[in-house]
C-alpha positions as CSV (number, residue, x, y, z in Angstrom):
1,X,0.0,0.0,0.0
2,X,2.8,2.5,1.1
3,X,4.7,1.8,-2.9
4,X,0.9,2.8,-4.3
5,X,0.6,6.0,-2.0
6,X,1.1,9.8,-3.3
7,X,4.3,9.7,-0.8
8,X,5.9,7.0,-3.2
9,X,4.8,8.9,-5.9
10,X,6.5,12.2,-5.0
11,X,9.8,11.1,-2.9
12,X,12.1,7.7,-2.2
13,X,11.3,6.0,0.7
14,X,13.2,4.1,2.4
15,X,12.4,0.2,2.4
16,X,10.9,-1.6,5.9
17,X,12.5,-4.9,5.6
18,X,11.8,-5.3,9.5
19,X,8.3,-7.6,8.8
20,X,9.9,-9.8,5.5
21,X,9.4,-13.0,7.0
22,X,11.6,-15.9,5.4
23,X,10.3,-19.3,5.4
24,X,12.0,-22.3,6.2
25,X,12.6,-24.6,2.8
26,X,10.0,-27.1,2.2
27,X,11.0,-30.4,0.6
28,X,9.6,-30.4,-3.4
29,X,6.8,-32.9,-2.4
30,X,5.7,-30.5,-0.1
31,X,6.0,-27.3,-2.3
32,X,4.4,-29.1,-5.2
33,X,1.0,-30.3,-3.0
34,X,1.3,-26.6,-1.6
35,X,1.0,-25.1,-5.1
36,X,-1.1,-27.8,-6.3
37,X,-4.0,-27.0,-3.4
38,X,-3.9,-23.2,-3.4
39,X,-4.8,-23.1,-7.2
40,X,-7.3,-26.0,-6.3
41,X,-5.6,-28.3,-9.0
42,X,-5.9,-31.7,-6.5
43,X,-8.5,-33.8,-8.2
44,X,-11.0,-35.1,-6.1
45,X,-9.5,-38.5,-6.0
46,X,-6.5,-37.2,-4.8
47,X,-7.6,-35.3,-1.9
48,X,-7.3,-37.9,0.0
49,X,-6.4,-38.2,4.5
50,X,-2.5,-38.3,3.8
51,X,-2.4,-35.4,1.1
52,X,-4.7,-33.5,4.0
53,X,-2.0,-34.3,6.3
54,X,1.0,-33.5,3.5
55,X,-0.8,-29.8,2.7
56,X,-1.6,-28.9,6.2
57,X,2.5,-29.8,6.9
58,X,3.2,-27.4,4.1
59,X,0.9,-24.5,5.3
60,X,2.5,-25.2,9.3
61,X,6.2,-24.6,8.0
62,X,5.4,-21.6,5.7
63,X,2.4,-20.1,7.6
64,X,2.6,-20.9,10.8
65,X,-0.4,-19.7,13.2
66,X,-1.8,-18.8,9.6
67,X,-1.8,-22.0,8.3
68,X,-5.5,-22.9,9.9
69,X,-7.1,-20.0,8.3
70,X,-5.6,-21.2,4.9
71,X,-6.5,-24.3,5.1
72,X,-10.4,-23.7,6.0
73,X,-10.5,-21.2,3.2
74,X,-8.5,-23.9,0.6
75,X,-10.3,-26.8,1.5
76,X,-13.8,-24.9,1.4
77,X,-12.9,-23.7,-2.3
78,X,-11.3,-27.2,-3.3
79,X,-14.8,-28.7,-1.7
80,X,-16.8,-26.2,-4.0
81,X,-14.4,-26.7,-7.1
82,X,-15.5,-30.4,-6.9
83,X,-19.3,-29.7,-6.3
84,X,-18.9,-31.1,-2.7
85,X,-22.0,-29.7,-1.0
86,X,-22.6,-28.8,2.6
87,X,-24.4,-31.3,4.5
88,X,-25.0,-33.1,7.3
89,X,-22.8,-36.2,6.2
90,X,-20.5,-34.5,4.4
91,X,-18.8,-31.3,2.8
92,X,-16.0,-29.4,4.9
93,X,-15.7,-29.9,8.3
94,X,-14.7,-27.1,10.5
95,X,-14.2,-28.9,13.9
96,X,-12.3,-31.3,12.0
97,X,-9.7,-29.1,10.1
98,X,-9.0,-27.1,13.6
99,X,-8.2,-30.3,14.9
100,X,-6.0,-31.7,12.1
101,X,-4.1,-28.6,11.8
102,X,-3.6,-28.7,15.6
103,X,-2.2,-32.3,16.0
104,X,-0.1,-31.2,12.6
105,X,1.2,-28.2,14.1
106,X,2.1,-30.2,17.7
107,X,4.0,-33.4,15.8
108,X,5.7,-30.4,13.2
109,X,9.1,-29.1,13.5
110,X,10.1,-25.5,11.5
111,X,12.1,-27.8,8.8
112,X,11.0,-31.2,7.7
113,X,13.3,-33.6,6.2
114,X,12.5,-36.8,4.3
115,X,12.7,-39.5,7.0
116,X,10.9,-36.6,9.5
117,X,7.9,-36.1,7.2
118,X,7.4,-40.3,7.2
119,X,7.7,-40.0,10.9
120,X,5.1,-37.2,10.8
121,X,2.5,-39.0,8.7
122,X,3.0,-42.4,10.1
123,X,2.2,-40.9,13.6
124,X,-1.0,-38.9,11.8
125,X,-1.8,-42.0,10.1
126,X,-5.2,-43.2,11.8
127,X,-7.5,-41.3,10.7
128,X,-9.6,-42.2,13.9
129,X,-7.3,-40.2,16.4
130,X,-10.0,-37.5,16.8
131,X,-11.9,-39.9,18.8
132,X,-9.2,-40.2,21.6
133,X,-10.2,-36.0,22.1
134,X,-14.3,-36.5,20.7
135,X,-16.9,-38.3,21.5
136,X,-18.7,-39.9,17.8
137,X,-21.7,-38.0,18.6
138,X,-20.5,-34.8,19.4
139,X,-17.9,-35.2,16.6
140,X,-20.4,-36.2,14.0
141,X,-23.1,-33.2,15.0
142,X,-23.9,-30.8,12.3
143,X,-22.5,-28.1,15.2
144,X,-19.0,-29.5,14.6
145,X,-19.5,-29.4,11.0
146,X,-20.3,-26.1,11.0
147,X,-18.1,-24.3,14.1
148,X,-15.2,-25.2,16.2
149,X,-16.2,-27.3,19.1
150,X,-14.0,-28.1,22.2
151,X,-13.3,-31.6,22.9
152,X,-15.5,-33.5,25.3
153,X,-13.0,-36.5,26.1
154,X,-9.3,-34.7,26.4
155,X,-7.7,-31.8,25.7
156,X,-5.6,-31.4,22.5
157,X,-2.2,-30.8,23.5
């Protein structure tokens, strides 16, 4: 915004490189899925629990605290670039995501390496491990489809 402002326009100003935030290098796997979800080019049969678990990795290392709100907003636009309605059985799943993006971000370093990301997705593997923080019922309500709901067996940590 300051480059587009009449300041710019009229005199030099001195660059801010205080908030340029390097990211740490993701491994090509990574990157690729990265790319490949925020131009919502996964087909539908790809999209499946360990490319989940491979994307929300890649949004963790480059994004950070971020990475949950670019995840609900990727997933919602992959779910509507495959006609994937909203319903009570299915379509996005916002108590879901939170919680996926949480148990990514607690088994996640800042840099990934090969044998690290197996490591990683062999501990996110089953894709049951909600239920040792959810009760079925309370995890399959439309409310936890549709907002963030605090566990009701343990806490996620």
């Amino acid at each position: 915004a300051l480059l587009d402002s009449e300041q710019a326009k009229r005199q030099w100003i001195e660059p801010d490189l205080a908030d340029i935030q390097l990211h740490p290098p993701l491994l090509p796997l990574l990157s690729q899925l990265w790319m490949k979800f925020r131009r919502q080019d996964i087909a539908h049969e790809d999209w499946v629990h360990k490319t989940h678990l491979q994307v929300a990795i890649a949004a963790r290392i480059q994004h950070g605290p971020q990475a949950i709100d670019l995840m609900r907003e990727g997933i919602q636009r992959l779910n509507a670039k495959h006609g994937i309605a909203q319903t009570p059985e299915g379509g996005y799943h916002e108590t879901l995501t939170c919680v996926w993006c949480k148990l990514v971000e607690l088994a996640t370093p800042e840099v990934v390496d090969e044998e690290r990301l197996e490591q990683i997705l062999m501990r996110l593997t089953d894709k049951n491990l909600p239920l040792q923080y959810y009760s079925r019922e309370r995890m399959l309500s439309w409310e936890a489809r549709t907002t963030w709901l605090e566990p009701d067996l343990a806490a996620l940590s």
